[in-house]
N, C-alpha and C positions, 0 to 999 in steps of 0.2 A: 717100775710100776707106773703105770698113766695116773694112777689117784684113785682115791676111794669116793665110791657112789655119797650123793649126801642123803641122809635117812630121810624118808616121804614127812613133812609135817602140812598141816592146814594153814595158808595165809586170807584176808581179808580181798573181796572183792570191792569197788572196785580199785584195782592197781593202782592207775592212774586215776586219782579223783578231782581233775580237769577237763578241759575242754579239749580232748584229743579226737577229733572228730574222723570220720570217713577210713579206717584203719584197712591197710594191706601190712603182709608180714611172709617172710623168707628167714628160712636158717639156714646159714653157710659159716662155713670154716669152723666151728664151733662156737658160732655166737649167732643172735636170733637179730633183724634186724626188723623195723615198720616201718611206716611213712605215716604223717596223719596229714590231713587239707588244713590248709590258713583262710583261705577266703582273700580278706580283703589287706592281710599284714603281711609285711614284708619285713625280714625272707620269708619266700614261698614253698610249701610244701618240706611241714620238718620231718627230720630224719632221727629216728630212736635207735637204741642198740640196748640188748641185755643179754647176761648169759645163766639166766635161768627162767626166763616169761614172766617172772615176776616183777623184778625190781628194774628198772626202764629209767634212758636218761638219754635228756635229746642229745643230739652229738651233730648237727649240723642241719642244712635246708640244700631243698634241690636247686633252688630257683634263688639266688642269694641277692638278688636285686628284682622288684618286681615292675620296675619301671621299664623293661624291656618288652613288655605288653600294651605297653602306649600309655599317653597321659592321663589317662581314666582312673588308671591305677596308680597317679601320686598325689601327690598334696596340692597340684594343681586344680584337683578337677574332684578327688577323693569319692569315685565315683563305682564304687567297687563293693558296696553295702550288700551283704548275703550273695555277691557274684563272686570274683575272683578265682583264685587257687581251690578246684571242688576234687575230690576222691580221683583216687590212683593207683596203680599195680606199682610195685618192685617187683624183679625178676632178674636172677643173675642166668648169663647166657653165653659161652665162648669168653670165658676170663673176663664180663666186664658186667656192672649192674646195668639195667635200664630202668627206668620211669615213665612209666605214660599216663598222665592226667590230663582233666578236661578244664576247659573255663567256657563257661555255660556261653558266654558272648563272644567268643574267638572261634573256638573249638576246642580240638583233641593237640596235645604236644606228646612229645617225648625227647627225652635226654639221658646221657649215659655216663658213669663213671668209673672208675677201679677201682675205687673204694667206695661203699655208701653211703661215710660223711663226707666225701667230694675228694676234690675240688669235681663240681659237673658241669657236662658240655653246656653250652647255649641252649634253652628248649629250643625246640626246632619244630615249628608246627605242619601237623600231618595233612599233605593236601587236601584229600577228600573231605573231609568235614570243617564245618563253622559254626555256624549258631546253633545253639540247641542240644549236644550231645554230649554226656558226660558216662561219669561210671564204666570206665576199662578195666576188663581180665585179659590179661595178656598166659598164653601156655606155647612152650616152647620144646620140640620135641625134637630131637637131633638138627638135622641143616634148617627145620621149618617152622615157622611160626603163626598162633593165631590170635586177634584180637578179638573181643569182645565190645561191643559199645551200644548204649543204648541212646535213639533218637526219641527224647524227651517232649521236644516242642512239635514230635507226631505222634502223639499217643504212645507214647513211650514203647517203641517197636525196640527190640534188640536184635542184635544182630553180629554173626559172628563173620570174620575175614578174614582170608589169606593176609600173612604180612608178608613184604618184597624180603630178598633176599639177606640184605642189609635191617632188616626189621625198623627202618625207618619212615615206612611206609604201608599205608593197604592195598591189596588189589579191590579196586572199586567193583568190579564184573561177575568177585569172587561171593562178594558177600549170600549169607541166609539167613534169613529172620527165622529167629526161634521163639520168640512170645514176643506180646504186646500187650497193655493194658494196663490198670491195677496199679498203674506208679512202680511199676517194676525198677529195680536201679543194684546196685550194688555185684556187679556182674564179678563174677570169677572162674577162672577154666583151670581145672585139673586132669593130671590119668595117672587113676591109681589102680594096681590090678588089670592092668588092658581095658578099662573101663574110662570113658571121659563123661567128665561133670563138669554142670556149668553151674555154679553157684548163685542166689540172686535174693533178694524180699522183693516182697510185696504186700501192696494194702488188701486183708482180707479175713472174714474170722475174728475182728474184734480190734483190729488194729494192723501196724506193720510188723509179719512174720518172715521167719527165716523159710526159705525154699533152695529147693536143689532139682534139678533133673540130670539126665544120664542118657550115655548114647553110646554105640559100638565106633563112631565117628567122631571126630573132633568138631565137624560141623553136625553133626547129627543124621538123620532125626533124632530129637529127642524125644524120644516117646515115653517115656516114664516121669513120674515127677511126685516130690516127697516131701512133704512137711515137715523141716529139721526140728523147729522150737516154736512155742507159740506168741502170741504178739507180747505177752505180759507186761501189759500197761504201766502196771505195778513198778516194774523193775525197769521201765523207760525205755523198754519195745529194743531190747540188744539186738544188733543186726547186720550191722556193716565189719566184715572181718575178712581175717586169712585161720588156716591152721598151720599147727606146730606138732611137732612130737620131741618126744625127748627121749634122754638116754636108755628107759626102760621101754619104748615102743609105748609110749601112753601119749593118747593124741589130745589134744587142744585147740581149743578156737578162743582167737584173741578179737575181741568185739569191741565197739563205741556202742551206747546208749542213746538211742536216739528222739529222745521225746519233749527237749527244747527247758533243762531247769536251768537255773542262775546260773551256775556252774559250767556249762554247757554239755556237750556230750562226753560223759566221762567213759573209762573203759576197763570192762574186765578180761580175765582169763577163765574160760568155762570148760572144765572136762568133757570130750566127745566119746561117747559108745556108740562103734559098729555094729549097725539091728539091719541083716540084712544085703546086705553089701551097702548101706547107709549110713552117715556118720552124723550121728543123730548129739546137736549139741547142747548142752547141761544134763542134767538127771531124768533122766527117761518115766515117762507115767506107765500107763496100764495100755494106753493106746502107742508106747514107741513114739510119743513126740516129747520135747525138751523142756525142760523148766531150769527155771534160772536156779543156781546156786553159788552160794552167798560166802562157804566156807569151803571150798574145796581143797583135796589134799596137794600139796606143793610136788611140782616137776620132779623127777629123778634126774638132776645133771651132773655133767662130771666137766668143767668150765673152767675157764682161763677166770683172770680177774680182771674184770671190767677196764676199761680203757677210762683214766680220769681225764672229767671235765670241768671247766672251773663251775664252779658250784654257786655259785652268788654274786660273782662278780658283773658287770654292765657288759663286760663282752662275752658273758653264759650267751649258748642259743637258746636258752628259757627265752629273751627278749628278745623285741620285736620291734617294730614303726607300724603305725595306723595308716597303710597305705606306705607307698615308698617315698621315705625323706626328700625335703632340700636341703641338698647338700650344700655344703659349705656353710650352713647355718647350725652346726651343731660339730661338738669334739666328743669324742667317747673312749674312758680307757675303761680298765676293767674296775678302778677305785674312784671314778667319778666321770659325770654327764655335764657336760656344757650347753646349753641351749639357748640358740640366738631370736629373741621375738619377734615376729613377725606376722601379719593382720591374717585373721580366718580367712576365708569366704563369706562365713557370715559370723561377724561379731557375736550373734546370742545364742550363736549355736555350736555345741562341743563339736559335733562330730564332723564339722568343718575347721578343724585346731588341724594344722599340719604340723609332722614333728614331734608327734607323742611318742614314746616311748613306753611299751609297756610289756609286760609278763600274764599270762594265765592265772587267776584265783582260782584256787584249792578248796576244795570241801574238804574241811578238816573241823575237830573239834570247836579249836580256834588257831585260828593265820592271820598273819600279820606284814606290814611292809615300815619298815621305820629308815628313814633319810634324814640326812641334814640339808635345809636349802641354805643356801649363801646367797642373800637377796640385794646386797651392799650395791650392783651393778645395774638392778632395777631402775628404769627411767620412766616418765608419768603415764600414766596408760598400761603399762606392763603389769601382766598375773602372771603368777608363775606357783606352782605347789603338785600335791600328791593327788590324784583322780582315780575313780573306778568307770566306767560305761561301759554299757552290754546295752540293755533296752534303752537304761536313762545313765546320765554323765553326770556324777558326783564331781566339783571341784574343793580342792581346801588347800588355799594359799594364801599368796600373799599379793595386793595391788597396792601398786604406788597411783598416787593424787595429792595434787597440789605439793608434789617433793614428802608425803607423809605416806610413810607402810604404814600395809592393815590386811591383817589378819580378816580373811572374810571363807563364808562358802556359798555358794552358789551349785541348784540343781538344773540341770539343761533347760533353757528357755527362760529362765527366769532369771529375775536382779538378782544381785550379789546381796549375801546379807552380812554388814558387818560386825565381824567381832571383837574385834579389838584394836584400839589405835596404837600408834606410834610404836610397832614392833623392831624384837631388834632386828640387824642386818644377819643374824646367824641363829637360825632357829631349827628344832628339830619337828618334823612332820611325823604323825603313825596314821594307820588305817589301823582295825581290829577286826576281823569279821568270823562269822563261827558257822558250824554246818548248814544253818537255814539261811545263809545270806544276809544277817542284818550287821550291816558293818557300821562302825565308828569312830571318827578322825578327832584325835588326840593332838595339841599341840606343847611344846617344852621348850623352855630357854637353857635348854644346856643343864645344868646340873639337876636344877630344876623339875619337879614330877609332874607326868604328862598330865594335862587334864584337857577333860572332851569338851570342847567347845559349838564342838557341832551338836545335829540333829541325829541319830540312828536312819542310817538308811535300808532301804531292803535293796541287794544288790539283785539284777535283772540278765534275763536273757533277750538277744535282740540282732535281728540279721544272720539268726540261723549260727549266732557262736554266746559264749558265754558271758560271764565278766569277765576284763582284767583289769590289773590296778598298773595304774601306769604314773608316768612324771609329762608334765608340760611345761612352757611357757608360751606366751603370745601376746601381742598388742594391738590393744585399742583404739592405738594414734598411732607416732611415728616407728621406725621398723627399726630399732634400736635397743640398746641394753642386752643384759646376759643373766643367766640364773645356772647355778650350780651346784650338782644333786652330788651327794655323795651316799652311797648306801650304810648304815648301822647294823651290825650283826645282830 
């Protein structure tokens, strides 16, 4: 016997209630895989895995150093704010995945591997495009291949292409524009039924809604076109996705929210109904277009058991760098961070702190991050503690002056306010923050019960991603000293 179907129940939307932005998604071998965009942190473009749509856990990044798009993108220059790593297709092809995403200032890449969570090639950027182009559906149909991409920075023309034999490439000559306008983006090309679909939103009707057209061609015309779901402000304009189906033939679309809360774009799983030859996604009105739902009934699969990954440790793909590290300035195992200080770019400003280390903040009831710092190696000038930044950069740690720790916090741009003198060298750090974002940094001496010494913040969204809560250190003066983080369960 292969195994027993597991009984339909209702799970909570959304899935992932993080900042899983820009989502594509493939099911092979009996497990479902995505991809979401990073932006500006390195690794680039993480890589998910589940085996029922539901329950989701990153397992790797496509682009595992992002310093290989030049110094824009490290701690030199950390110049990568709402640019960087933007939306992308996964697509398995002749025994091997591919990836093709865009970075709004380079252009279109792509990279391939044999397994989803890597090891993957070097992105290899596609010649024809640079500036301005993002948002790839890539559909691959026995030996041929086609891409999708929209030129953004020209009125957002889209446009589909032969890819070279090797699908390493477009034919430039090949290309057809199939719409423009409207902030169209989010492209995706299927054929389902001897029918091809390009999948897409656009701004229109009250906000950004899901769309689709259809064509007897993989280039088209497209001469039909359909309004899948509507903008629903409400529910944060779900839009950017792939579908799925499972073991009982019931279809799904797996979506990010896209409407900019603290949190960032989180992501649901929404039941599709066929109206049509249309795969109309959430709960269908009176007019055949989609509305969000909130409790839908769970996948029918019949699934291996997920592949474990470390779960909380420093080397989980949960974390990440604010841009690509310097290296050599920092140690990481899975039960503790070393980080070596040294000066921003601009002293008053977080988002010039190279070296951060950070994870996604969860919209949850309440979440939390609790660390131990070992500050014993701190030298005069050196912060070093637990942070949040999206829009604005919470700090709460510890700065040595004059040879005396002290407990202080500090919100982006502004002086340090302190809280406490003469701390000791081995202190435990908390954040606490609950579904609306108002988080609060707790410190403890070890046995000792935490008490919040800060202010309540409201955690922000900022540069097109969410909050996350992360660890730093850095210096004031000379490029010295060390701070060492170890995670608390």
């Amino acid at each position: 016997m292969l195994g027993t179907l597991l009984l339909a129940a209702t799970f909570a939307n959304p899935v992932l209630p993080a900042d899983f932005s820009d989502l594509d998604c493939i099911q092979q071998g009996g497990r479902y895989y995505a991809i979401s965009s990073t932006l500006h942190c390195s690794p680039g473009m993480s890589v998910l895995e589940s085996t029922d749509m539901v329950d989701w856990q990153v397992t790797g990044h496509v682009v595992p150093d992002t310093s290989v798009f030049g110094e824009d993108w490290t701690w030199k220059r950390m110049h990568r704010y709402g640019h960087g790593v933007w939306a992308g297709t996964i697509r398995a092809w002749k025994g091997r995945f591919y990836c093709y995403f865009g970075t709004p200032d380079e252009g279109i890449f792509v990279a391939t591997a044999e397994q989803p969570e890597g090891p993957w090639s070097a992105p290899r950027k596609m010649a024809f495009f640079g500036h301005g182009w993002d948002d790839t559906g890539v559909l691959f149909e026995g030996d041929k291949g086609y891409l999708a991409a929209t030129h953004f920075a020209d009125g957002y023309k889209t446009y589909i292409f032969d890819l070279t034999p090797d699908a390493l490439e477009v034919v430039p000559e090949s290309r057809v524009l199939v719409n423009e306008g409207a902030g169209r983006e989010a492209n995706k090309l299927y054929k389902w039924n001897g029918i091809y679909y390009h999948l897409y939103s656009e701004v229109g009707g009250g906000g950004r809604r899901l769309m689709m057209q259809r064509a007897k061609s993989p280039k088209g015309p497209y001469t039909e076109k359909r309004i899948l779901s509507y903008p629903q402000v409400e529910a944060d304009e779900p839009n950017q996705g792939g579908f799925l189906t499972d073991d009982a033939g019931n279809w799904f679309f797996f979506t990010h929210h896209g409407h900019g809360q603290w949190y960032g774009r989180a992501a649901s799983l929404l039941p599709v109904t066929w109206i049509d030859g249309w795969p109309v996604v959430g709960k269908p009105d009176e007019k055949g277009i989609g509305t969000m739902v909130w409790h839908p009934e769970r996948p029918v699969v019949r699934r291996p058991l997920p592949r474990k990954v470390r779960p909380q440790g420093f080397l989980s793909p949960d974390w990440g760098w604010n841009h690509a590290p310097r290296k050599d300035w920092y140690a990481c195992t899975d039960a503790a961070l070393v980080l070596k200080p040294f000066r921003p770019l601009k002293t008053e400003d977080f988002f010039t702190v190279g070296n951060v280390y950070s994870r996604r903040a969860e919209r949850r009831d309440e979440a939390s991050c609790v660390v131990t710092l070992e500050a014993s190696r701190l030298v005069d000038g050196n912060r070093a503690g637990l942070c949040h930044f999206g829009g604005e950069a919470y700090e709460f740690g510890v700065e040595v002056a004059d040879g005396t720790r002290r407990l202080y916090f500090r919100r982006n741009w502004k002086e340090p306010e302190i809280l406490a003198e003469n701390v000791p060298p081995r202190l435990l750090l908390k954040t606490t923050w609950d579904r609306n974002g108002r988080a609060r940094f707790a410190y403890s001496t070890g046995g000792a019960a935490f008490v919040a010494y800060a202010p309540d913040v409201q955690l922000t969204w900022g540069a097109y991603r969410g909050d996350r809560v992360g660890l730093y250190a850095y210096a004031c003066r000379e490029e010295s000293g060390e701070a060492c983080f170890q995670l608390v369960p």
